[in-house]
C-alpha positions as CSV (number, residue, x, y, z in Angstrom):
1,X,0.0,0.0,0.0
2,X,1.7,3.3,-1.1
3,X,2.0,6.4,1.4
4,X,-0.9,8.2,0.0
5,X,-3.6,5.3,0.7
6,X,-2.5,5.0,4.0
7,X,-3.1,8.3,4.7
8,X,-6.3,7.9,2.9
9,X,-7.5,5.4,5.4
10,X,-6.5,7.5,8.8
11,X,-9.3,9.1,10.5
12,X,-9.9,12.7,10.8
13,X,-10.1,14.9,13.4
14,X,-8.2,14.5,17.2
15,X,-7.9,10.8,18.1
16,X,-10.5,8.9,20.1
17,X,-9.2,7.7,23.5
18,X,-11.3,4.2,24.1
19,X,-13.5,3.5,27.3
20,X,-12.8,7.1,28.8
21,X,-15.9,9.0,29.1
22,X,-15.8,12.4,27.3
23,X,-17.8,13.9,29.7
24,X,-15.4,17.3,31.4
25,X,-17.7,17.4,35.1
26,X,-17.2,13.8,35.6
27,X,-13.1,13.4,34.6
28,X,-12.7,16.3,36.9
29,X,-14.9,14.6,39.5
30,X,-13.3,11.7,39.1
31,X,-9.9,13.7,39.3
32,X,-10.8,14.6,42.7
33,X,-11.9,11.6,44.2
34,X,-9.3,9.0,43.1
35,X,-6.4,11.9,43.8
36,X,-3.4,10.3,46.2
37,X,-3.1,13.8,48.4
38,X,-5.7,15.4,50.3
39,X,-8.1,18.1,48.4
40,X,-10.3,20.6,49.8
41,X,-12.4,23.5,48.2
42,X,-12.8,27.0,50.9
43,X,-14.3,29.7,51.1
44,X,-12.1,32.7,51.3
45,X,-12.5,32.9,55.2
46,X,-11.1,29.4,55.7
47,X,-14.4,27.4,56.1
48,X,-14.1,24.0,54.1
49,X,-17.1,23.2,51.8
50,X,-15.9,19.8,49.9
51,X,-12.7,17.6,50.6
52,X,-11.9,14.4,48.8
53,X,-12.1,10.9,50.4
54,X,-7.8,11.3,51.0
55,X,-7.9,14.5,52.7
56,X,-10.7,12.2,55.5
57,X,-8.7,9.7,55.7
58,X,-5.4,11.6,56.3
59,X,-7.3,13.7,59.5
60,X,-9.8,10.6,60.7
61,X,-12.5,13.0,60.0
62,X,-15.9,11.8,57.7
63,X,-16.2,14.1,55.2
64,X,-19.5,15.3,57.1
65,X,-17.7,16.4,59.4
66,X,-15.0,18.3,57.6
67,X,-17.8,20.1,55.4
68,X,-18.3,23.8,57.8
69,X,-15.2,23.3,59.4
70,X,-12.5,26.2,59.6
71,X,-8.8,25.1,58.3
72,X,-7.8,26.4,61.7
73,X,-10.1,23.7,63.7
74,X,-7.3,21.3,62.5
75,X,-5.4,22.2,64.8
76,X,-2.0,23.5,63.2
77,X,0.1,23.5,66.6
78,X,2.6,26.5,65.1
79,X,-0.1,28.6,63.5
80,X,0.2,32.6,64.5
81,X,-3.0,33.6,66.0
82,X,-5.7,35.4,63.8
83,X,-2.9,34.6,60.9
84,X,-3.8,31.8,58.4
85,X,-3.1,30.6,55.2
86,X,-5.6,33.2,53.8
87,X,-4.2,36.1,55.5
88,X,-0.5,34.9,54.1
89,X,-1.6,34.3,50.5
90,X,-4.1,38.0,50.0
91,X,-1.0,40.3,49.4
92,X,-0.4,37.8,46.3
93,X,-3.6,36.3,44.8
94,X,-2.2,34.9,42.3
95,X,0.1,32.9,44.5
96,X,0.4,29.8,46.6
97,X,1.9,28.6,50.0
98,X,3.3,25.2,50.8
99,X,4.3,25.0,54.2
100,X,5.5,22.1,56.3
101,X,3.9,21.6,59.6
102,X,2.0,19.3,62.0
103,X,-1.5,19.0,61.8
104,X,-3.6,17.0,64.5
105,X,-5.9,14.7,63.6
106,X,-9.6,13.8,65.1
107,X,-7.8,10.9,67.6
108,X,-5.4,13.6,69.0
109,X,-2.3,12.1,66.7
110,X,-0.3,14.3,64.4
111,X,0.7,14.4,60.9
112,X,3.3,16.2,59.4
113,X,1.8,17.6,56.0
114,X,2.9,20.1,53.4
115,X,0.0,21.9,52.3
116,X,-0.6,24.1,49.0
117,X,-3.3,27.1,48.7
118,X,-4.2,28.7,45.7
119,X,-7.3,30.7,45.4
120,X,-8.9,30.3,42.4
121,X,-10.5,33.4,40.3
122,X,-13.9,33.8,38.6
123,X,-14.6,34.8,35.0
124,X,-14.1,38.0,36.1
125,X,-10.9,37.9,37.9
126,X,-12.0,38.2,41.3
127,X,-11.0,35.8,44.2
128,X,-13.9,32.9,44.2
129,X,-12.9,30.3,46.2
130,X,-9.4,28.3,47.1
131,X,-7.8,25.0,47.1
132,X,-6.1,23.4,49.8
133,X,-3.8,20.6,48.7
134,X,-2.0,18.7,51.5
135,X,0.1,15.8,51.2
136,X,1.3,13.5,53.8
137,X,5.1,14.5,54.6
138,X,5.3,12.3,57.7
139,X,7.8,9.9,56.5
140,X,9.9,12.1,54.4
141,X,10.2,14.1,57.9
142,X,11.2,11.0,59.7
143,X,13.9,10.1,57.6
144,X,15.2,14.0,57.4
145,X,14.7,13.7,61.3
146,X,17.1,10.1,60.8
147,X,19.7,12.0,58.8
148,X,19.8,15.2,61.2
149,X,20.2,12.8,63.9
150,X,22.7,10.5,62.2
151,X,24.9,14.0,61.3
152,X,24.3,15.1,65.5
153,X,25.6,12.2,66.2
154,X,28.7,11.7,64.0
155,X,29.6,15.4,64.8
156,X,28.9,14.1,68.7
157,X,31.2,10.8,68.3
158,X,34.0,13.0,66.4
159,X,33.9,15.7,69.7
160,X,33.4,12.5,72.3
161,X,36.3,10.3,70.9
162,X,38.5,13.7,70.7
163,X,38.5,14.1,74.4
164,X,37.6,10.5,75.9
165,X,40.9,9.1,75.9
166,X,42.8,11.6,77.9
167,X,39.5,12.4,80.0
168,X,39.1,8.9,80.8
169,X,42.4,8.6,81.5
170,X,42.3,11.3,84.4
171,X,39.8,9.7,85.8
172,X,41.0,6.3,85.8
173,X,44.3,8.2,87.7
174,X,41.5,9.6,90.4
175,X,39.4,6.5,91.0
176,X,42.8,4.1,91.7
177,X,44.4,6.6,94.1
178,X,40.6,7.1,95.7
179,X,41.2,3.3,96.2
180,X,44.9,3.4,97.7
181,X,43.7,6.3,99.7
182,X,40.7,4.7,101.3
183,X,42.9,1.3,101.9
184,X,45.2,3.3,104.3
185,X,42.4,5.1,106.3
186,X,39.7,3.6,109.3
187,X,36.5,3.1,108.3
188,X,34.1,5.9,109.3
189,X,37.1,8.8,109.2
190,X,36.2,11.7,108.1
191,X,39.0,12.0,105.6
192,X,37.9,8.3,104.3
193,X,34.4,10.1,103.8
194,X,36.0,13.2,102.0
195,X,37.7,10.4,99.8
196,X,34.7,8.6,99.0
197,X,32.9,12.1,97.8
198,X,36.0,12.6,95.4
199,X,35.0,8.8,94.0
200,X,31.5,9.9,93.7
201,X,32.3,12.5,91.5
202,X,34.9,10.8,89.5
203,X,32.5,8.0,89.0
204,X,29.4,10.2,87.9
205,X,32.4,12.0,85.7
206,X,33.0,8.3,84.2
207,X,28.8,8.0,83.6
208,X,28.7,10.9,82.0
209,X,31.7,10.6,79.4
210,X,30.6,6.4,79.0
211,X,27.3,8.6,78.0
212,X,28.4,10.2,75.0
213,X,30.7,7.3,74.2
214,X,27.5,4.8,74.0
215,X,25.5,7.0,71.9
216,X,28.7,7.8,69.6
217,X,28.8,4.1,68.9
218,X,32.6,4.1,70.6
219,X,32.3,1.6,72.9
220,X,33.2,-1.9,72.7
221,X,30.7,-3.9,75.0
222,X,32.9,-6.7,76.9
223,X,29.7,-9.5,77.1
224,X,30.5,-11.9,80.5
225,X,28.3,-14.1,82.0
226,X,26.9,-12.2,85.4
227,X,23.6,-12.0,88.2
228,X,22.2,-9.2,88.0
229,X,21.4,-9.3,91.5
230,X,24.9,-9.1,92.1
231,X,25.0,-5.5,89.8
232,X,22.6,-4.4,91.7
233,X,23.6,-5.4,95.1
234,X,26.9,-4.0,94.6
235,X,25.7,-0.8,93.4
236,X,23.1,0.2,95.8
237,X,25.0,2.0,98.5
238,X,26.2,4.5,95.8
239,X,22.6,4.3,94.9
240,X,21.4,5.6,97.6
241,X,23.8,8.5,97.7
242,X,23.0,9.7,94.6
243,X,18.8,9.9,94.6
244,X,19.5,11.6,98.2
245,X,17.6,11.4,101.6
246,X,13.9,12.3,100.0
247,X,13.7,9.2,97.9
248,X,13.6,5.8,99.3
249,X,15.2,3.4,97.5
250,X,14.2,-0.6,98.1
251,X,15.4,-3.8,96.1
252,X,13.5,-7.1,95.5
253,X,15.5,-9.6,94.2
254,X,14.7,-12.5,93.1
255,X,15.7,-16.0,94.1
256,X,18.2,-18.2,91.4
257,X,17.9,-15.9,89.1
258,X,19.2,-16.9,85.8
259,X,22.7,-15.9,84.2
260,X,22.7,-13.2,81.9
261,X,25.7,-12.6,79.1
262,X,26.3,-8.6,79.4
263,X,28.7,-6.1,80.1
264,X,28.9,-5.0,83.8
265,X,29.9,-2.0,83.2
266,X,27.3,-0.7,80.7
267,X,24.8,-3.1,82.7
268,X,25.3,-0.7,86.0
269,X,24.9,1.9,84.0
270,X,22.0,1.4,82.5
271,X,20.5,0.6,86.5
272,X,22.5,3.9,87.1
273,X,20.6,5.7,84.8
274,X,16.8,4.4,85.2
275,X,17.2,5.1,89.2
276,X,18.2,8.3,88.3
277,X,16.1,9.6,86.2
278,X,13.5,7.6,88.7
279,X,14.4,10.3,91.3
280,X,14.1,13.5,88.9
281,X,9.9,12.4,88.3
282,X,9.4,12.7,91.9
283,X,10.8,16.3,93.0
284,X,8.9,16.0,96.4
285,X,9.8,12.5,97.3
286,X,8.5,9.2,96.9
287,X,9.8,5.5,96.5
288,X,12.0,3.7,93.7
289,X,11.4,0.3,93.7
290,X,14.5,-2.4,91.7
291,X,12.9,-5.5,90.8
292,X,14.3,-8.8,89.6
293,X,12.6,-11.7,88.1
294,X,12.9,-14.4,85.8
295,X,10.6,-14.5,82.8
296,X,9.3,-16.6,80.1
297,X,9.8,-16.5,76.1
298,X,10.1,-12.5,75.3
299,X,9.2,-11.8,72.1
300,X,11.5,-14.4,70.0
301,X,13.5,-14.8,73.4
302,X,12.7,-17.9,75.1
303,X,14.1,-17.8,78.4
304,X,14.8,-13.9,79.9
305,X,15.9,-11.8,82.7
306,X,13.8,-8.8,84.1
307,X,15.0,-5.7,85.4
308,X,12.0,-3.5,86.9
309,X,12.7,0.2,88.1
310,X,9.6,1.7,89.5
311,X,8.5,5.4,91.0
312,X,6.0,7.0,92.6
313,X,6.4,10.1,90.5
314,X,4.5,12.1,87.7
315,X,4.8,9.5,85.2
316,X,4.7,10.5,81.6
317,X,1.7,11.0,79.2
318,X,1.8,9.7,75.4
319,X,3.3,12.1,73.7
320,X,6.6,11.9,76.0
321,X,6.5,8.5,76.1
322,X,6.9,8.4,72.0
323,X,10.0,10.6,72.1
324,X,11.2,9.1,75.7
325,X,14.5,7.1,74.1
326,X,15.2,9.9,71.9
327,X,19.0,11.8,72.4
328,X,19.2,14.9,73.7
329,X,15.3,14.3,74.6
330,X,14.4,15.5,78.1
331,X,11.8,17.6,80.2
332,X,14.3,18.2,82.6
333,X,15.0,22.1,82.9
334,X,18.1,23.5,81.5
335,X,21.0,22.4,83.4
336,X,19.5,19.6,84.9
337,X,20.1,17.1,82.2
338,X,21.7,16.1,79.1
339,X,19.2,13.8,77.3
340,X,21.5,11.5,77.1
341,X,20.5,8.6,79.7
342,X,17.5,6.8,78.6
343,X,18.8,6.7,75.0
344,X,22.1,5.4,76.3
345,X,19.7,2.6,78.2
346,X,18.1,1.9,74.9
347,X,21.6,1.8,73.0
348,X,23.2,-0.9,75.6
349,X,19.9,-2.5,75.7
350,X,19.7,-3.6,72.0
351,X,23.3,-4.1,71.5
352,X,23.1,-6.9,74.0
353,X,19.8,-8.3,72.6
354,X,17.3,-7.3,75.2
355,X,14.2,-5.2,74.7
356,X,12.7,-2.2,77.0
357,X,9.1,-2.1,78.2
358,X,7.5,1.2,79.4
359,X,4.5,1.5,81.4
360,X,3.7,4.9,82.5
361,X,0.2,7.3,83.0
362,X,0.3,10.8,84.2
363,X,0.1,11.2,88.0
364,X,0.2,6.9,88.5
365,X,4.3,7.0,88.5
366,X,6.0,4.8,86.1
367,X,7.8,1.3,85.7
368,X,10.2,0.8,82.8
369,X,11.1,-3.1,82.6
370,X,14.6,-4.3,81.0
371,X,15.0,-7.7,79.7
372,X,18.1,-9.9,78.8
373,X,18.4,-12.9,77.5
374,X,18.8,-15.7,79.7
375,X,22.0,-18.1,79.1
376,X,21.3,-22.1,79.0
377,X,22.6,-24.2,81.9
378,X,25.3,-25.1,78.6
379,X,25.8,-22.0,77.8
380,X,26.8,-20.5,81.2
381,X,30.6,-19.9,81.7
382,X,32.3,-20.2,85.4
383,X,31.7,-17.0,86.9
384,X,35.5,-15.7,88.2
385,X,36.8,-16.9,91.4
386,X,37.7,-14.8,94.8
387,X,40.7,-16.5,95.7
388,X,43.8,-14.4,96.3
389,X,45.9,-13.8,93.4
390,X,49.1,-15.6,93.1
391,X,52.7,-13.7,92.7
392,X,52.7,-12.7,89.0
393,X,54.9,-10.2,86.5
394,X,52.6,-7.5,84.6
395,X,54.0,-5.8,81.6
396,X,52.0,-2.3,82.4
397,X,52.3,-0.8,79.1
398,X,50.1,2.9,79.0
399,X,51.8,6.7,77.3
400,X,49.5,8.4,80.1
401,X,51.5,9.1,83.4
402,X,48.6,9.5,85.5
403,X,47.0,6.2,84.4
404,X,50.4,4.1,84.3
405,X,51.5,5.1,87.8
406,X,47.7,4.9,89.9
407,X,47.6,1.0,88.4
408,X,51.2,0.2,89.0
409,X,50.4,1.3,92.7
410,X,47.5,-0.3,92.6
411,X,49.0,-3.7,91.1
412,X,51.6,-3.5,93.8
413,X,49.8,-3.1,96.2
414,X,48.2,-6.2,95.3
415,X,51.2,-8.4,94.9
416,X,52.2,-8.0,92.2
417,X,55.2,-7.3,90.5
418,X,55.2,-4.8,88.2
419,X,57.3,-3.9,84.9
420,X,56.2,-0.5,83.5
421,X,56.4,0.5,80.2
422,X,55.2,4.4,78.4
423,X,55.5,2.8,74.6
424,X,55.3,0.2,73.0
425,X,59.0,-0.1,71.9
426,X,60.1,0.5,75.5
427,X,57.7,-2.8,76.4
428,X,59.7,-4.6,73.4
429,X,63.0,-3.9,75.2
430,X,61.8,-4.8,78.8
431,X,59.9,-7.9,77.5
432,X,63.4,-9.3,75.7
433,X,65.1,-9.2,78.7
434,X,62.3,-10.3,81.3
435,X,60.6,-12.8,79.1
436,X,60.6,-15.9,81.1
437,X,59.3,-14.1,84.3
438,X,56.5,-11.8,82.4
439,X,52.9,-13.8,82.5
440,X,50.8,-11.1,81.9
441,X,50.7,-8.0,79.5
442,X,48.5,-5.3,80.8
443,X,48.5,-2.4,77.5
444,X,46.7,0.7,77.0
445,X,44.9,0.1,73.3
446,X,45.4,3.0,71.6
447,X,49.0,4.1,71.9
448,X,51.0,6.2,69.5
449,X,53.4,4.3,67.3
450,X,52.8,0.6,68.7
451,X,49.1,0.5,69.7
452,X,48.3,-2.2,72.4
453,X,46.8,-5.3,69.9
454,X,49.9,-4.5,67.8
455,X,52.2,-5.1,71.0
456,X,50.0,-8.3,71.9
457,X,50.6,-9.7,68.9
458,X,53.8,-9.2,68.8
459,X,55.3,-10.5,72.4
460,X,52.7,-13.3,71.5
461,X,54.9,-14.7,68.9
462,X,57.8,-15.0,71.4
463,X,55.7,-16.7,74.0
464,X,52.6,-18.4,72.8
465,X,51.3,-18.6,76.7
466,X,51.3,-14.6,77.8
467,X,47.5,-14.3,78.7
468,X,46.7,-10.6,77.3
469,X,44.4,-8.0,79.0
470,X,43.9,-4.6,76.8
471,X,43.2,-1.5,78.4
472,X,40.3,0.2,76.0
473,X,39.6,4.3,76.1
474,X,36.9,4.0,74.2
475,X,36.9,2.2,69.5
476,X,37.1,4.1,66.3
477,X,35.0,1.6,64.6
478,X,36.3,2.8,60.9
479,X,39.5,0.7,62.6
480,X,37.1,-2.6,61.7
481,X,34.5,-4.5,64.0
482,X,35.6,-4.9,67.1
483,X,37.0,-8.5,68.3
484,X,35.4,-9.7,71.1
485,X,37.5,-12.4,71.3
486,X,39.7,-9.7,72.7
487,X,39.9,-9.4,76.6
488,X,39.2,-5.9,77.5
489,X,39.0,-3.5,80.4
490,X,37.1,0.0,79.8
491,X,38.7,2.9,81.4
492,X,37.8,4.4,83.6
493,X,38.2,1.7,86.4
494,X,38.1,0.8,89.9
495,X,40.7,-1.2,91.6
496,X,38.6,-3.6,92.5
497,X,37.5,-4.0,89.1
498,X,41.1,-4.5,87.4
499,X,42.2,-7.2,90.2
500,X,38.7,-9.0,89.6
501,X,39.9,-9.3,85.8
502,X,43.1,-10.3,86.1
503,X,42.0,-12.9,88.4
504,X,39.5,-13.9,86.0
505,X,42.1,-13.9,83.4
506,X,44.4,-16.1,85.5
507,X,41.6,-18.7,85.9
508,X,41.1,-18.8,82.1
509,X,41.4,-21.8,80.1
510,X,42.3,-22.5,76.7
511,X,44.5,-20.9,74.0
512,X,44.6,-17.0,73.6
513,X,42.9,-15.1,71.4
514,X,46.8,-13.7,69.8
């Protein structure tokens, strides 16, 4: 067929779209109801006169009810009074507004939506009527909110793992000579009791800075098979220090409770931190209440470990609850808190596969329950001994003065013999010619030059059986995951602490991790 009969057999006129009805009322009709975003018609003073069956679902209102409503029933929690969309949009009536805000809906929930206005002219140019078009922004502000946070927090880890390692380091220096101090004095001496307020601080100093290092992702969580009866038993007196003499504390504890695989440091913290902010809800007194119990499957757990802290004070309604876990997140006033605790809780929670459990109504107090996964009678490692330690030779290997010389004192003071080191090349020297006596190397992480795992691995080669224990500020984790396999001991410390380990290391079995 040549060119010219094909174009004798095309139709003329525009083409016919099939099965789409040509009618203009009901494609716009149709427009409107089957539309993905929220559309509502106004009057110029705000009232709504039609929306479409998005715009009621988005708010939870029937479209009676939005029908007579004014834009400003909806409850826009930043609008300026007597200032609306209207008001913004008549010095330009030709334009349009698209703000991004929170708008409540007929349950009491919010929604973040961006909203569009255009008024819409008659034949004559005059303002008729406008258009409201809102879409629902909620998740596209959630994941801005993600990325704002994830920024905070990298800018927070940079500033925290800056300062950490020489902060930490001071107040590893003040807790060990708090220990040698309070060694040498009677108990119930006043000077022993003006010791004991320097360890307060220093240890509420080590809280804090453990804090930021949690929610900057720089810590390295040591998991050990422990009660956490015992945690809380041996944290209570300082406990009951800090909440002070209008808050009674009390402890229920619960008979064979089961093994739990955490870190003991980052576990009395969390305790630290729920008692605490236990004690700030009830500003005219009241009780604190730590619970223990064994539980039942939780969630895809089947065997778990409960800790309960429970007030007497305001509690919390829903909309605090929902943003409870949140850094930087408190109702505290300024200077008062940091925001930091509960979403430290939440941090050391998860990393050690537990969950968290909130209960809490305004004026009824409020209960938040922490669970842990129970260890298997197989699964359960022998918890360290007490016995005394035996004479043994420590390599003490740290470049900060403060830190070497407090645990050399306190390693001394112990029994020990102690070799100390401020590099790792000085610790190469000292290791060649002690090598047969050395049986433990005891070596500050990050160091400059030789870091700490370099210098294990090292002194390893020489002498397969050297039981390691690393001394840990705080992890770059660009350096690569973490190896847990590692024995290590998070600064800052107590003396007690640092002999417990290095009896536990002692009592160890089995090759080394180098």
């Amino acid at each position: 067929m040549s060119g010219a009969a094909k174009a004798a057999t095309r139709p003329e006129g525009p083409a016919v779209v099939r099965n789409v009805p040509q009618d203009r009322d009901f494609r716009f009709r149709s427009l409107f109801e089957g539309a993905a975003i929220g559309i509502g018609v106004c009057a110029l003073d705000g009232h709504i006169l039609e929306c479409n069956q998005a715009l009621s679902k988005m708010l939870g209102y029937r479209r009676e009810e939005l029908a007579g409503m004014h834009a400003h029933e909806l409850g826009r929690e930043d609008r300026v009074p007597n200032e609306g969309p209207v008001a913004q949009i008549r010095s330009d009536l030709h334009g349009s507004i698209e703000p991004e805000r929170r708008y409540r809906r007929k349950d009491g929930s919010y929604l973040w939506g961006r909203m569009t206005i255009s008024v819409v002219h008659d034949s004559g140019g005059d303002p008729a009527f406008q258009i409201a078009l809102l879409e629902d922004a909620t998740e596209h502000k959630r994941a801005s909110e993600k990325s704002r946070e994830a920024e905070k927090m990298e800018v927070i880890g940079r500033l925290a793992g800056g300062i950490a390692h020489d902060f930490n380091n001071l107040l590893t220096g003040v807790l060990l000579y708090c220990d040698l101090l309070s060694d040498g004095m009677e108990r119930g001496s006043r000077l022993r009791q003006h010791v004991e307020e320097i360890r307060l601080a220093g240890e509420q100093g080590a809280a804090l800075t453990q804090q930021l290092l949690a929610i900057a992702r720089k810590q390295v969580p040591q998991l050990r098979p422990l009660l956490i009866n015992d945690v809380v038993s041996s944290t209570k007196n300082i406990l009951t220090r800090l909440i002070g003499e209008h808050v009674e504390l009390a402890t229920v504890l619960a008979p064979k409770l089961r093994t739990v695989l955490a870190d003991e440091a980052q576990l009395r913290q969390v305790l630290l931190n729920l008692v605490l902010n236990a004690r700030d809800a009830m500003p005219h007194g009241g009780h604190v209440t730590v619970r223990t119990r064994n539980n039942g499957r939780v969630g895809s757990v089947a065997s778990a470990v409960s800790l309960l802290v429970e007030d007497t004070g305001l509690g919390m309604d829903e909309e605090i609850r929902a943003h409870l876990f949140e850094p930087f997140f408190t109702t505290k006033p300024a200077g008062h808190g940091t925001g930091l605790g509960l979403a430290t809780v939440q941090r050391i929670v998860s990393e050690a596969g537990g969950a968290i459990h909130v209960a809490s109504e305004p004026g009824h107090g409020t209960q938040i329950e922490v669970t842990f996964p129970a260890l298997r009678a197989k699964q359960t490692a022998r918890l360290p001994s007490r016995r005394p330690v035996t004479s043994q030779t420590i390599l003490l290997v740290d470049d900060h003065a403060s830190a070497r010389n407090s645990i050399q004192r306190v390693l001394h003071h112990a029994g020990f013999r102690v070799l100390p080191a401020s590099s790792g090349k000085q610790a190469l020297k000292l290791f060649a010619k002690h090598v047969h006596e050395i049986g433990i190397l005891l070596a500050d992480y990050r160091m400059p030059g030789m870091n700490g795992r370099e210098l294990a691995q090292a002194l390893h080669e020489r002498k397969p059986d050297l039981r390691v224990l690393l001394i840990s500020g705080y992890y770059e984790f660009r350096e690569g995951p973490p190896d847990h396999s590692v024995e290590l001991i998070r600064k800052p410390f107590a003396g007690r602490v640092l002999l417990a380990r290095i009896r536990e290391l002692l009592d160890s079995k089995g090759d080394s991790p180098w």
